[in-house]
C-alpha positions as CSV (number, residue, x, y, z in Angstrom):
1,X,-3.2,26.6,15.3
2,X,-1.3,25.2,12.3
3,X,-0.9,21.5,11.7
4,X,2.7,20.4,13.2
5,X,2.9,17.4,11.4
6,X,5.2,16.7,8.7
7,X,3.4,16.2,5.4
8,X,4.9,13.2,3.6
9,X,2.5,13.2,0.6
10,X,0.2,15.1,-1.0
11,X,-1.9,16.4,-4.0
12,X,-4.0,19.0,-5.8
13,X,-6.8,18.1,-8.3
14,X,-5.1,14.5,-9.1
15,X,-6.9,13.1,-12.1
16,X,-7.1,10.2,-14.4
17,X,-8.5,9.9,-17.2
18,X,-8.2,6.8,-19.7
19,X,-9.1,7.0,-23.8
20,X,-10.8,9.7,-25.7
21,X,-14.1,11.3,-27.4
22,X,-16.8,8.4,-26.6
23,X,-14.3,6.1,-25.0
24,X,-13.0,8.8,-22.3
25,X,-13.3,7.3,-18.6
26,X,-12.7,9.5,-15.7
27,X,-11.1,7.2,-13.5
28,X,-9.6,9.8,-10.6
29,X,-11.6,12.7,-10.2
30,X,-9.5,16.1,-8.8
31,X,-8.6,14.5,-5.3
32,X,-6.9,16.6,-3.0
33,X,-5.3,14.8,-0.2
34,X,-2.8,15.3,2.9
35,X,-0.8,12.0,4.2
36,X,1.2,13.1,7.6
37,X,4.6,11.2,8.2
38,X,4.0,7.9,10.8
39,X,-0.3,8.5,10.3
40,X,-2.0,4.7,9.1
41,X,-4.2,6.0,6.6
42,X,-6.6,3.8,4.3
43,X,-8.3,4.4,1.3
44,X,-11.7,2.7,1.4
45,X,-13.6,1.7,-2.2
46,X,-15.7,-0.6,-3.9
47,X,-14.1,-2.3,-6.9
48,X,-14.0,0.2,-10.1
49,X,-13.9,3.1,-7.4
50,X,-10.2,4.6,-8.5
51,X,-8.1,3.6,-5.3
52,X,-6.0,1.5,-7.3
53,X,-5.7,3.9,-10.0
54,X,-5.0,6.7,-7.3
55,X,-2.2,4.0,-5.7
56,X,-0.6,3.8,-9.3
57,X,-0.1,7.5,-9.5
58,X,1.2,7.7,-6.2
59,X,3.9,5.1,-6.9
60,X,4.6,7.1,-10.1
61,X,3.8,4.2,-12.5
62,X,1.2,6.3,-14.6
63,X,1.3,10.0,-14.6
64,X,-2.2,12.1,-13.7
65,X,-3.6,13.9,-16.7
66,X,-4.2,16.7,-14.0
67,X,-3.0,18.1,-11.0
68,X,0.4,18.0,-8.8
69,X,1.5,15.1,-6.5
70,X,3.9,16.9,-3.6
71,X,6.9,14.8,-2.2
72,X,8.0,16.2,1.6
73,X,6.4,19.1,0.5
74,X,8.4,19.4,-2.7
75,X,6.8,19.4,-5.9
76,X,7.3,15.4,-7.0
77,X,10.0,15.2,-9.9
78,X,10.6,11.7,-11.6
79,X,10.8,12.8,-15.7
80,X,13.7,11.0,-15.4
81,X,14.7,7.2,-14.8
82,X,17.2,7.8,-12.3
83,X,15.1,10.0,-10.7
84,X,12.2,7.8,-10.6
85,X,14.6,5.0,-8.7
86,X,15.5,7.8,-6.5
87,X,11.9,8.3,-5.3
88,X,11.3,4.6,-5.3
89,X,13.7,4.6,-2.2
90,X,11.1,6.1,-0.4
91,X,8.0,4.6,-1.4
92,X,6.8,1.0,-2.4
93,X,4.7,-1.4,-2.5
94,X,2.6,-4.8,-1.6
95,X,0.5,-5.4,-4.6
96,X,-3.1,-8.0,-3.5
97,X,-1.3,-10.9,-5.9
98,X,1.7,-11.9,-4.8
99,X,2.2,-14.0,-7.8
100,X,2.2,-11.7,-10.5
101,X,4.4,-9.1,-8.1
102,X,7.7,-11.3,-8.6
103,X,9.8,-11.8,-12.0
104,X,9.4,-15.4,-12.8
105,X,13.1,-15.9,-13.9
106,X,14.5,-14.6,-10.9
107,X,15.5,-16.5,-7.5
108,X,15.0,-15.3,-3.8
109,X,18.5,-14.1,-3.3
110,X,18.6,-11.6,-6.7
111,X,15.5,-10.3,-5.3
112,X,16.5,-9.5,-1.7
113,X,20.1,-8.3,-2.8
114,X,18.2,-6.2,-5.3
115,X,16.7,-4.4,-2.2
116,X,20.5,-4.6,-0.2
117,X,22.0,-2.5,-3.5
118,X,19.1,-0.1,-4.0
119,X,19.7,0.7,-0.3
120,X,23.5,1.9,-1.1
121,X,24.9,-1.7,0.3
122,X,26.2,-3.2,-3.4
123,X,29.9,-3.1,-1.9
124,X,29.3,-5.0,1.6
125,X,30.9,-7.9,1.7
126,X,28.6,-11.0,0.8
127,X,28.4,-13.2,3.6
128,X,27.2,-9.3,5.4
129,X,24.1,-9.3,2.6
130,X,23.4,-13.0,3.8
131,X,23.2,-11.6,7.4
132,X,21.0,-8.8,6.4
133,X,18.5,-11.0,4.2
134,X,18.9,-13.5,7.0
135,X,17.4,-10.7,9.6
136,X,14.8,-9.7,6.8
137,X,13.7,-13.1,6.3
138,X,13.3,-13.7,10.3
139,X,11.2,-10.6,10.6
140,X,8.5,-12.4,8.6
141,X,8.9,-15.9,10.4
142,X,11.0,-17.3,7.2
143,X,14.5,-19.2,7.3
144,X,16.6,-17.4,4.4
145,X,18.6,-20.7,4.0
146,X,15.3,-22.7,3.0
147,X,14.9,-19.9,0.7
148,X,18.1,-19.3,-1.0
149,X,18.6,-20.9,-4.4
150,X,14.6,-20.8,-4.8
151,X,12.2,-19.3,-7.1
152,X,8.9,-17.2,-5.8
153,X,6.7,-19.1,-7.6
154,X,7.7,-22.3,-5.5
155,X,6.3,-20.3,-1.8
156,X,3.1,-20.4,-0.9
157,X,0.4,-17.2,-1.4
158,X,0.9,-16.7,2.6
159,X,5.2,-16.6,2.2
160,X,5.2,-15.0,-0.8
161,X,3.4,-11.9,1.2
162,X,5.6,-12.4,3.6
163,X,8.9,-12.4,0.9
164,X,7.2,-9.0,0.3
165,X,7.4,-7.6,3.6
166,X,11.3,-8.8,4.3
167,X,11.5,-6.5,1.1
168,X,10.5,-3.4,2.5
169,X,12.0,-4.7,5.9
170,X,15.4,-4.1,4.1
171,X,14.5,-1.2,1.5
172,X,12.9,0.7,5.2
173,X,10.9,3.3,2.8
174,X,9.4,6.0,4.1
175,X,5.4,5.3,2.6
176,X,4.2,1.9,1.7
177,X,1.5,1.9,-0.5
178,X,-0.5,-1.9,0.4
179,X,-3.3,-2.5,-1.8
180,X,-5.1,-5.4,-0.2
181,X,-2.2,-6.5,1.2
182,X,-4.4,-9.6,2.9
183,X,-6.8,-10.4,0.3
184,X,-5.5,-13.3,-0.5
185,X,-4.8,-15.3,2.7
186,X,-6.2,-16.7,5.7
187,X,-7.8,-15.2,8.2
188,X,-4.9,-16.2,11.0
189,X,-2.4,-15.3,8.3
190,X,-3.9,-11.6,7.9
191,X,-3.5,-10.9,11.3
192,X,-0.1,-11.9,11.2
193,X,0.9,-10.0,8.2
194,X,-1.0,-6.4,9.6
195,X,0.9,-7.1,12.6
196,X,4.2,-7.6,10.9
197,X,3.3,-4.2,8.9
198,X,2.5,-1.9,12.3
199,X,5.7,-3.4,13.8
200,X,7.3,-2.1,10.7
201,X,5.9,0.9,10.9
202,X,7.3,1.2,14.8
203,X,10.5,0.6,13.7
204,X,11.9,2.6,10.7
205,X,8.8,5.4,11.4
206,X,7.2,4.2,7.8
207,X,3.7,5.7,6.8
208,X,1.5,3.1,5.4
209,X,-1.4,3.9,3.1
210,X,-3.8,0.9,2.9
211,X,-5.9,0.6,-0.2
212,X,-8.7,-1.7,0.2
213,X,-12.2,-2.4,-0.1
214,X,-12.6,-3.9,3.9
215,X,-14.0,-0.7,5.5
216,X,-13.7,-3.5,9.0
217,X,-10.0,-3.3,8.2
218,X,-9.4,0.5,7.8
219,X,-11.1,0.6,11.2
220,X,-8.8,-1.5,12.9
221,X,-5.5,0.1,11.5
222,X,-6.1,3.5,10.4
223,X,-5.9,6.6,11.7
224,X,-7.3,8.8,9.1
225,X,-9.8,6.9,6.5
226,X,-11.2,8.1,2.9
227,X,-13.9,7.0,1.3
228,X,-13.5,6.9,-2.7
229,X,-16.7,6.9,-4.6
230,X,-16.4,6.9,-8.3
231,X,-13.0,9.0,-8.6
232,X,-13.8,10.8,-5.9
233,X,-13.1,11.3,-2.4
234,X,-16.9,11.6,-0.7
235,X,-15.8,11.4,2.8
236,X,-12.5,11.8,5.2
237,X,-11.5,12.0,9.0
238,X,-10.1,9.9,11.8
239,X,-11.9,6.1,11.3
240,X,-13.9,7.2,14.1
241,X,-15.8,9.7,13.0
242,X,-16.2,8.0,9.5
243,X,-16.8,4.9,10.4
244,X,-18.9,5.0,13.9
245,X,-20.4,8.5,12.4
246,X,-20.8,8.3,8.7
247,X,-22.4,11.6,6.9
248,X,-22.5,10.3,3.5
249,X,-25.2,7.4,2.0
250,X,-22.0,5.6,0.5
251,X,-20.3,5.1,3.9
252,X,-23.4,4.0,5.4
253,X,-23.9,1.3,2.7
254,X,-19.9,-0.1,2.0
255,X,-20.4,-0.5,6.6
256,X,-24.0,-1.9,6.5
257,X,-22.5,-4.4,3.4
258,X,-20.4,-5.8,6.5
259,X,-21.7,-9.3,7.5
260,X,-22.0,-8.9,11.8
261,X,-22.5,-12.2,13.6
262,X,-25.2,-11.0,16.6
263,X,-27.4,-9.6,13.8
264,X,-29.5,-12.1,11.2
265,X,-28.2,-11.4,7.6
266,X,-30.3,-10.1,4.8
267,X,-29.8,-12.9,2.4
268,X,-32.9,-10.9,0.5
269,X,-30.4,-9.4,-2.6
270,X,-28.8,-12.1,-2.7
């Protein structure tokens, strides 16, 4: 029986490579992949293993030196700027540094209203943008009037992911690419932030693609897990099976690297 699940994403033989001759990396090794619309998917790696590379691609902000990336199950067309900004409706981001993911020189309001006019809304009337950021900024436990005026760089690490999620809260795409969207934060403020994110993804029916290195978060959230190994995708299936039931020796390792508290730790490598 076929698969009656709307793809949102997908690819053939995506590959990266970076330099030439001597100096040629491999970075993204022909991955073929299948992301449904509303599944929580995660891409599990070690550092150096090419999720963030792959996230890059996905975004559109390098081009693969092989294969074909599939939009809604259209060939994905952004040779031109206007066309790229049309596809950047539908998918965005939450980079692991909030700091370096804001322009410097620009306050709270320009970026928010930014999000407002991308979504069509340039000619509401303004005190209707204020109610609209207001909402956004609620959604992530913020008060927009403590905000206004402000720059980025004067919110903490923990409200400046949160400035990122009022973001998508208003640009409601339909893929958010998060690569370690909690990295950088406290543990109570991790939990916070992965629940804001599945309540988004109840609400405007988003797909979220997690790219991170915390094989005890992909279990939590995802639905379908892979498991990147040096450019390559080594394992995939529900986090179930790959996770409780790992096949390959990589798996088995990135979940045994997992500290567990009712079992003494190895401190023997370290």
């Amino acid at each position: 029986m076929a698969d009656e699940r709307k793809l949102c994403l997908s690819g053939t033989g995506i590959t990266k490579v970076f330099g030439i001759g001597r100096n040629k990396t491999t970075a993204v090794n022909h991955v073929d992949f299948n992301f449904y619309e509303g599944e929580i998917i995660s891409i599990v790696g070690e550092s150096g293993s090419g999720k963030t590379t792959l996230a890059k691609m996905l975004l559109g902000l390098i081009n693969p030196t092989e294969g074909e990336i599939y939009f809604q199950g259209v060939k994905r067309d952004i040779s031109s700027h206007r066309k790229k900004k049309e596809y950047w409706k539908n998918i965005q981001a939450i980079f692991q540094d909030p700091f370096s993911s804001y322009n410097i020189f620009r306050k709270i309001d320009s970026v928010l209203l930014d999000c407002i006019h991308m979504r069509g809304g340039r000619g509401l009337p303004y005190d209707q943008k204020v109610e609209l950021m207001t909402e956004a900024c609620r959604f992530v436990n913020l008060k927009f009037d403590e905000l206004t005026n402000k720059y980025p760089f004067e919110l903490s690490g923990g409200q400046q992911q949160r400035l990122m999620i009022a973001r998508i809260f208003l640009l409601k795409p339909q893929i958010l690419l998060a690569d370690e969207p909690t990295s950088m934060i406290d543990a109570c403020s991790r939990a916070t932030i992965l629940d804001m994110l599945m309540q988004l993804r109840d609400e405007i029916g988003m797909t979220p693609i997690f790219i991170t290195h915390d094989i005890g978060l992909a279990y939590y959230v995802s639905d379908t897990v892979y498991i990147m190994e040096k450019g390559e995708f080594v394992e995939k299936g529900s986090a179930d099976e790959v996770i409780l039931h790992p096949k390959e020796p990589y798996t088995r390792r990135l979940i045994s690297d997992v500290p567990k508290i009712y079992e003494e730790w190895d401190l023997s490598t370290v």
